[in-house]
C-alpha positions in Angstrom: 0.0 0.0 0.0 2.7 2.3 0.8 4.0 1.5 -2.5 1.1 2.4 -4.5 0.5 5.8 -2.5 4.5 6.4 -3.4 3.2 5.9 -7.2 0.4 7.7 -7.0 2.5 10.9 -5.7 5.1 10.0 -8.2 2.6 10.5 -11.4 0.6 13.4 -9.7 4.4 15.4 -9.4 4.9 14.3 -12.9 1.8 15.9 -14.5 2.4 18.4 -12.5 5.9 19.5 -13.7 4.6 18.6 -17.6 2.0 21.3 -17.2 4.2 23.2 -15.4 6.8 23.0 -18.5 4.6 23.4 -21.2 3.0 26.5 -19.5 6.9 27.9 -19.8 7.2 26.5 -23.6 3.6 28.4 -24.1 4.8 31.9 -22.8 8.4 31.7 -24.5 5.8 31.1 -27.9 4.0 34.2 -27.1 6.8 36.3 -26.4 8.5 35.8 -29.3 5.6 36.2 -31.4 5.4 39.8 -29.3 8.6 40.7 -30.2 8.7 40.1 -34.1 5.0 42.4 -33.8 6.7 45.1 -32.6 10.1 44.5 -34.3 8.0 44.4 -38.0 5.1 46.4 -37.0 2.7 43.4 -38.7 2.6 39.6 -37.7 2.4 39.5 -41.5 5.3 41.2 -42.3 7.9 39.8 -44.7 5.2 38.0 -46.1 4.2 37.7 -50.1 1.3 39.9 -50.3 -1.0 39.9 -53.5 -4.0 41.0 -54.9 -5.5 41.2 -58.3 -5.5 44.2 -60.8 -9.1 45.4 -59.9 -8.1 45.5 -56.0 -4.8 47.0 -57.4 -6.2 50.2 -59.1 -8.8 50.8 -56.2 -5.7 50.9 -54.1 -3.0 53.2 -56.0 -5.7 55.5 -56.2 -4.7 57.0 -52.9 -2.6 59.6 -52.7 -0.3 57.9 -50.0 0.8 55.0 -52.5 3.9 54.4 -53.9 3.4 52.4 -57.5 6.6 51.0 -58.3 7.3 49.4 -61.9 9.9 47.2 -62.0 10.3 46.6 -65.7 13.1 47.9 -68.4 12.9 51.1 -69.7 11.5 50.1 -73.4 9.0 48.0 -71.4 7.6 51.3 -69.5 7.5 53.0 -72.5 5.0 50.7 -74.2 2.5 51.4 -71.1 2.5 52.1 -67.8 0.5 52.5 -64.9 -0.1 56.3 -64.0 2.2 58.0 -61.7 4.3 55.0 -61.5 7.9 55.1 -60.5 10.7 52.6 -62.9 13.4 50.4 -61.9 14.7 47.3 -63.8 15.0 44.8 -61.4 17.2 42.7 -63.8 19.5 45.7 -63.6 20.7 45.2 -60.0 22.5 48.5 -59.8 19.8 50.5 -61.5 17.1 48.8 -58.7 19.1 48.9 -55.8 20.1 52.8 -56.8 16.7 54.5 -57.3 14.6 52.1 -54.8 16.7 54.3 -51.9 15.0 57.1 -53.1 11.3 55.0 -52.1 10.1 56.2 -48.2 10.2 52.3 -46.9 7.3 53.6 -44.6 5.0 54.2 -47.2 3.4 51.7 -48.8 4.1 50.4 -52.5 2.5 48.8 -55.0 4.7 46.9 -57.2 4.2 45.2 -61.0 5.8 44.0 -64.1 4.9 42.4 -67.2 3.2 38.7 -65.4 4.0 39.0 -61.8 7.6 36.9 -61.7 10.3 40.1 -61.4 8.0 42.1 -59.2 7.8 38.8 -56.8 11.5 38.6 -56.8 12.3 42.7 -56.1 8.8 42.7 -53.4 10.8 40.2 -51.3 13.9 42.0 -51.5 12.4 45.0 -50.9 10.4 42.8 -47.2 13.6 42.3 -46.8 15.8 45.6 -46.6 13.4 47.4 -44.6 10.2 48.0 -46.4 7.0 48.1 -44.1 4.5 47.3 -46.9 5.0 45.5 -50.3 2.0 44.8 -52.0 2.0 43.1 -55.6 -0.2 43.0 -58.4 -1.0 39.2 -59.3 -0.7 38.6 -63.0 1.6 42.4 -63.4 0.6 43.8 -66.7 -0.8 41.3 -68.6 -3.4 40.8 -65.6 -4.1 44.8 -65.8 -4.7 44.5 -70.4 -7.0 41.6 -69.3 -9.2 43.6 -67.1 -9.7 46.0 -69.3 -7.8 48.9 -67.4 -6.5 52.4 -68.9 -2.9 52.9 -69.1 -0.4 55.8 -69.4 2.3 57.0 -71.3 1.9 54.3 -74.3 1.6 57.0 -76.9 4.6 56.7 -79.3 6.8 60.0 -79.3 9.6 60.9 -81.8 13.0 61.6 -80.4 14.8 64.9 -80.0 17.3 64.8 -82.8 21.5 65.9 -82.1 20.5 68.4 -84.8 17.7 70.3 -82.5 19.4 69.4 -79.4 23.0 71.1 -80.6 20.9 74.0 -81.9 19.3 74.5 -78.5 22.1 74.9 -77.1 24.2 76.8 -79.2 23.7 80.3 -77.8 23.6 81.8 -73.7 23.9 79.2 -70.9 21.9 76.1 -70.6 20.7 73.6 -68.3 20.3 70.2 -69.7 18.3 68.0 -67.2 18.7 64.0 -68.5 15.6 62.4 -66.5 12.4 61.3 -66.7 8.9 61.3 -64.5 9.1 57.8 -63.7 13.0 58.1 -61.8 12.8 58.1 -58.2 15.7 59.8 -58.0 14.9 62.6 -60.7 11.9 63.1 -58.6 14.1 64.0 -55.8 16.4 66.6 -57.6 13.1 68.5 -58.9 13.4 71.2 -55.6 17.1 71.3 -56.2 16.8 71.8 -59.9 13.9 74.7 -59.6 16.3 76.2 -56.7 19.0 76.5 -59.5 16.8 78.4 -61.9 15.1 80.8 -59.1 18.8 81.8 -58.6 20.0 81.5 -62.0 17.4 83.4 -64.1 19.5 83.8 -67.6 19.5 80.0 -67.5 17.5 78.2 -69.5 16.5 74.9 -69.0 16.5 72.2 -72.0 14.7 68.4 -70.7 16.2 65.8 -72.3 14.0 62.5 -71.8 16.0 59.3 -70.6 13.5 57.3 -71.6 13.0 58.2 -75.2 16.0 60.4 -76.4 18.0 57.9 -76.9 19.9 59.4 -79.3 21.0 63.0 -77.8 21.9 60.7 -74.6 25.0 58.6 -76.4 25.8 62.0 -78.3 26.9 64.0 -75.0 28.0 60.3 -73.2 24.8 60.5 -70.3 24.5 56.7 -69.0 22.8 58.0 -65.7 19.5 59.6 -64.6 19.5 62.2 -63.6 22.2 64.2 -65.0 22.9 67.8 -65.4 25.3 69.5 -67.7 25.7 73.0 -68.1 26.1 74.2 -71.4 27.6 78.2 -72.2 27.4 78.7 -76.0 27.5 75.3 -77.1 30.4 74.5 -74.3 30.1 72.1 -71.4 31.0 73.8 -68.0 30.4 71.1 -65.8 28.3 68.2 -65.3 26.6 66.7 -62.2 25.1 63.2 -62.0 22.9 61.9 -59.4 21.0 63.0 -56.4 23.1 66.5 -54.6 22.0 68.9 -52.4 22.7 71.7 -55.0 23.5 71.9 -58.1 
């Protein structure tokens, strides 16, 4: 009998130190799923996150939205979604260049052509810092499908050498090499219009890095943005990238 009451105590301490344990197991799960809430802001952070191209225009509509294309250039210039920024994600120091230029805070909408690239530069993107990455399932092809409008697809000629060297012949100007879809030509617009409020015999001559493809390899620009000052046909100096002044 003494026996048995040893056993009994035996398995009652037992349970008791199991439930005990897996009481401790239970609250060292919660608290690390605590922490990564507060260290990502979202339980769902890092996560894939997509949605289709109906959901995806109802979205971008607000004014708070990054849309991020992350196509080539000639594939932007077929179509793209309005108000959309461009990096080539296949061009790895392109992408990683101009998506600094992003507020990781914010968040952005990404596409490309079917959905693959803008996977791909969405997890990178989770993964250096970015709060919210949302993409579009199916990219482009998804968006044509459904019908939906898109912008800049009308087919522009280029600014000969011929007009561009005549435009710059005479006085001092300011050719600006960028385009509306460069993150980091969107920074430099303050800087740029600073220039010209203090530099009012300058005139400015846009140069499209998109399209002028031809006035780019004549005066050797391989970066957006870039700025080269011209004084009767001269080049005074020349300034690539994002400054603080120009």
């Amino acid at each position: 009998m003494f026996n048995n009451s040893l056993e009994v105590i035996a398995k009652s301490h037992k349970k008791y130190f199991q439930n005990a344990n897996m009481k401790v197991q239970k609250f060292k799960l919660y608290k690390i799923f605590f922490l990564f809430f507060i260290l990502t802001g979202s339980p769902l952070a890092g996560f894939s996150q997509q949605i289709d191209a109906t959901s995806f225009r109802n979205a971008i509509a607000q004014d708070s939205i990054q849309v991020f294309d992350v196509r080539t250039a000639a594939e932007f210039n077929t179509g793209h979604l309005d108000k959309a920024l461009q990096a080539d994600f296949t061009n790895k120091a392109q992408f990683q260049e101009r998506v600094k230029y992003l507020d990781a805070q914010r968040p952005v909408y990404i596409y490309c052509l079917s959905g693959g690239r803008s996977t791909a530069a969405a997890r990178w993107m989770r993964e250096n810092g970015f709060k919210e990455v949302v993409e579009m399932k199916g990219g482009i092809n998804a968006w044509k499908q459904a019908g939906l409008p898109l912008a800049g697809a009308v087919s522009l000629p280029q600014m000969s050498v011929d007009t561009f060297s005549l435009a710059i012949r005479k006085g001092q100007v300011l050719v600006d090499v960028g385009a509306a879809w460069c993150p980091p030509c969107r920074k430099m617009e303050p800087v740029l219009q600073a220039y010209l409020d203090t530099h009012k015999d300058v005139k400015l001559l846009k140069v499209d890095g998109g399209r002028d493809q031809q006035v780019m390899q004549s005066i050797k620009a391989t970066s957006l943005p870039t700025f080269i000052l011209y004084e009767d046909g001269r080049e005074v100096w020349r300034k690539e990238g994002v400054s603080e002044t120009l």
